[in-house]
C-alpha positions as CSV (number, residue, x, y, z in Angstrom):
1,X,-35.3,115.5,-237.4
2,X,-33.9,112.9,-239.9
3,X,-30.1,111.8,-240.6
4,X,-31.0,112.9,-243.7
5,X,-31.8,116.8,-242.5
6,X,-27.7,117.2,-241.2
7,X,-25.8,115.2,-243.3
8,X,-24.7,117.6,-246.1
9,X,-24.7,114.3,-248.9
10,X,-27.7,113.3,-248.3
11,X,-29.9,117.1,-248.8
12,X,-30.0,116.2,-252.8
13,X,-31.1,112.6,-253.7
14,X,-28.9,111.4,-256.8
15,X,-30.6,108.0,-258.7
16,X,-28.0,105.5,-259.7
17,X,-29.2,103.4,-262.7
18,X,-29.9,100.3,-262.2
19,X,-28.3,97.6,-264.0
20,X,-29.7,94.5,-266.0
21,X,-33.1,96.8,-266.3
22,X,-35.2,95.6,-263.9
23,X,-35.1,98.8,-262.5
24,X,-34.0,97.7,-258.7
25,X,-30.5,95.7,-258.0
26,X,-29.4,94.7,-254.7
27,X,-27.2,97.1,-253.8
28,X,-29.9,99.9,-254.1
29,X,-32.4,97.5,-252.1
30,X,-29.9,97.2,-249.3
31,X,-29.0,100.8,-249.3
32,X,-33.0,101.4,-248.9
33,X,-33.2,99.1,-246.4
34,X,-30.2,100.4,-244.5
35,X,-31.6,104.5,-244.8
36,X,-35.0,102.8,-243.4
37,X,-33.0,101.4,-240.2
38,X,-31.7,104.5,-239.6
39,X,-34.7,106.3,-239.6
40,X,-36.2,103.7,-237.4
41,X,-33.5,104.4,-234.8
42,X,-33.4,108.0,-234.8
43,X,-37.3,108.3,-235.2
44,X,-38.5,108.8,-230.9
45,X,-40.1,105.3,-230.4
46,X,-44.0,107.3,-230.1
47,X,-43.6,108.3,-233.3
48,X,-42.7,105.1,-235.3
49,X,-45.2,102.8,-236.9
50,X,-45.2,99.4,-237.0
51,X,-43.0,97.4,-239.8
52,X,-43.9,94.7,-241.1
53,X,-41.9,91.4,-240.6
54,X,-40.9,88.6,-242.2
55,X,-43.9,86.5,-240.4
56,X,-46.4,88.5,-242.0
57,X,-47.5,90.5,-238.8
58,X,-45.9,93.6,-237.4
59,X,-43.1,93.8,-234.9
60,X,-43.5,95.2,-231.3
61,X,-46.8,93.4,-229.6
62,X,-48.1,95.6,-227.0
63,X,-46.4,95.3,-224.3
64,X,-47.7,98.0,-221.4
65,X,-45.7,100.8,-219.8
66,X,-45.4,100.1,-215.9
67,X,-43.7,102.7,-213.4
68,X,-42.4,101.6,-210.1
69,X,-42.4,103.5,-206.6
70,X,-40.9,102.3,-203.5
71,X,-41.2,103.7,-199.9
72,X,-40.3,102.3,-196.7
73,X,-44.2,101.1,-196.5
74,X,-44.9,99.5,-199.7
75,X,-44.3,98.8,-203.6
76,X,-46.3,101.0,-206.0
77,X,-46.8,99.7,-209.5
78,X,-48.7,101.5,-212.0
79,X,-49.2,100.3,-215.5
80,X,-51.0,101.8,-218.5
81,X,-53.4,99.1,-220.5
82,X,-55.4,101.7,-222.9
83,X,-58.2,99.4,-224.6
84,X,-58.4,96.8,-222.0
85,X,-61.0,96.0,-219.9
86,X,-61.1,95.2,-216.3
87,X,-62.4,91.8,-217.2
88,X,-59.6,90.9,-219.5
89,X,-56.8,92.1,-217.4
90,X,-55.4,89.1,-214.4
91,X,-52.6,90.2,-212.4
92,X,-51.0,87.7,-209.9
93,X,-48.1,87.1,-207.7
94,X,-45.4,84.8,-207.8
95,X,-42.7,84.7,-205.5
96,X,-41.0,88.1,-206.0
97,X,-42.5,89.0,-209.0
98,X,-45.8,90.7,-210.2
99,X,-47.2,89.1,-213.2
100,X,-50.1,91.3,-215.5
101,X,-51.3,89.6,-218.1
102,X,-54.3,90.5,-220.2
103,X,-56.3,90.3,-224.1
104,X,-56.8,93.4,-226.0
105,X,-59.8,93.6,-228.8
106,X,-60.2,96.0,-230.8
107,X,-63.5,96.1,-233.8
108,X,-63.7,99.3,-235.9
109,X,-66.8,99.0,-238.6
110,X,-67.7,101.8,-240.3
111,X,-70.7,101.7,-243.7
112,X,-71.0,104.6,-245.9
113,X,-73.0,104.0,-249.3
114,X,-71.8,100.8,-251.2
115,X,-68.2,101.0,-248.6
116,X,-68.1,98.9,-245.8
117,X,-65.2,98.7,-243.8
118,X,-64.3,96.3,-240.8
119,X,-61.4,95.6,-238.8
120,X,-60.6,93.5,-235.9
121,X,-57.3,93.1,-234.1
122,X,-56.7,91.5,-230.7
123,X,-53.8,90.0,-229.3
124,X,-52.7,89.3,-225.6
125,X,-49.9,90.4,-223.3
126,X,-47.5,89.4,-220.4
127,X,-45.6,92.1,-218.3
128,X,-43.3,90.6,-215.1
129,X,-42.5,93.1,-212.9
130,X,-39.4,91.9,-210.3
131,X,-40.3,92.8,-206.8
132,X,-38.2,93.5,-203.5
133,X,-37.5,90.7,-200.7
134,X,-40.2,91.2,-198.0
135,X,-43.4,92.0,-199.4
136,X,-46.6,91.2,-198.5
137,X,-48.4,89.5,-200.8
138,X,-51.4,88.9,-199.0
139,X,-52.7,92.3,-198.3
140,X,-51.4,93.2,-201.9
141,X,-54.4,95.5,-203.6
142,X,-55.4,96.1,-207.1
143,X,-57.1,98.8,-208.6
144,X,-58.2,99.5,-212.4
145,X,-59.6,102.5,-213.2
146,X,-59.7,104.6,-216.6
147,X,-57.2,102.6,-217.9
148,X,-54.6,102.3,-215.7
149,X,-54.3,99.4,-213.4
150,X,-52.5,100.2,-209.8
151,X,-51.3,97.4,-207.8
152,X,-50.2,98.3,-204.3
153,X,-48.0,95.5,-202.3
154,X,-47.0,96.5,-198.2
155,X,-43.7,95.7,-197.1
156,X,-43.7,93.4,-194.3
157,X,-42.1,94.7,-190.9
158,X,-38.9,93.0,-191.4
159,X,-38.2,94.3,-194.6
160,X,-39.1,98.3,-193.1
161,X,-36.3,98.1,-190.2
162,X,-34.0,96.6,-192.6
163,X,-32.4,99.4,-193.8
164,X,-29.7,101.3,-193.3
165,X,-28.7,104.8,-194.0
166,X,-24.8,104.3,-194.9
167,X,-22.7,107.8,-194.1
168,X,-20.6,108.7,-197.1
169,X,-16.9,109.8,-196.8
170,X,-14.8,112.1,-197.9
């Protein structure tokens, strides 16, 4: 649903003439650009496409999803890389930090008659995922398959009889 669907002013476009005759001043520019921000932050972030920006290319470079799980044995992280092969993907550890970084290529051709149509796009990505005091990191394990890339870190001993259960009080 839009801001445009609930706000009562807005269900019957009015066009304000423009003036000099060029047929667009400034004010009606910013008021498009302003509805257009709007949209963009009430549209759910899966549905958006990209905008252009000023640069020429489009805003929001890939950046992959990663979930998290801690127990008191290790640190799980998954993270989603659709596109990406095994090949292109390096994952590495840096202190207390997990550090994915990877190139995605795409090629689409397609030839129908006198049509031919061919696009390439490719870019690369960085994700830094902070990580708890008293890992492991040399028995960490990595695992890619069908597109999702699962990095499993044990906690060292140390770190497991660390904690504490703290009673709550009334």
């Amino acid at each position: 649903m839009r801001i445009r669907d609930i706000v009562p002013w807005k269900r019957k476009e009015k066009q304000v003439p423009a003036r000099g005759g060029n047929g667009d001043d400034s004010v009606q520019a910013l008021r498009r650009d302003l509805n257009h921000l709007f949209d963009e932050f009430l549209t759910p972030y899966t549905e958006r496409r990209p905008m252009k920006s000023l640069f020429g290319g489009s805003e929001g470079a890939f950046v992959p999803t990663a979930d998290v799980t801690e127990n008191s044995k290790e640190v799980t992280v998954s993270m989603e890389v659709p596109g990406v092969d095994e090949k292109d993907v390096e994952v590495t550890l840096d202190g207390n930090a997990l550090i994915v970084r990877g190139e995605k290529k795409r090629e689409e051709k397609s030839e129908k008659g006198d049509y031919y149509h061919y696009e390439r796009s490719y870019g690369s990505f960085q994700r830094v995922v902070p990580l708890p005091e008293g890992i492991v990191e040399e028995q960490a394990k990595a695992c890619f398959k069908k597109g999702v890339l699962t990095v499993t870190i044990p906690k060292s001993e140390e770190a497991r009889s660390r904690r504490k259960k703290i009673e709550v009080e009334t």
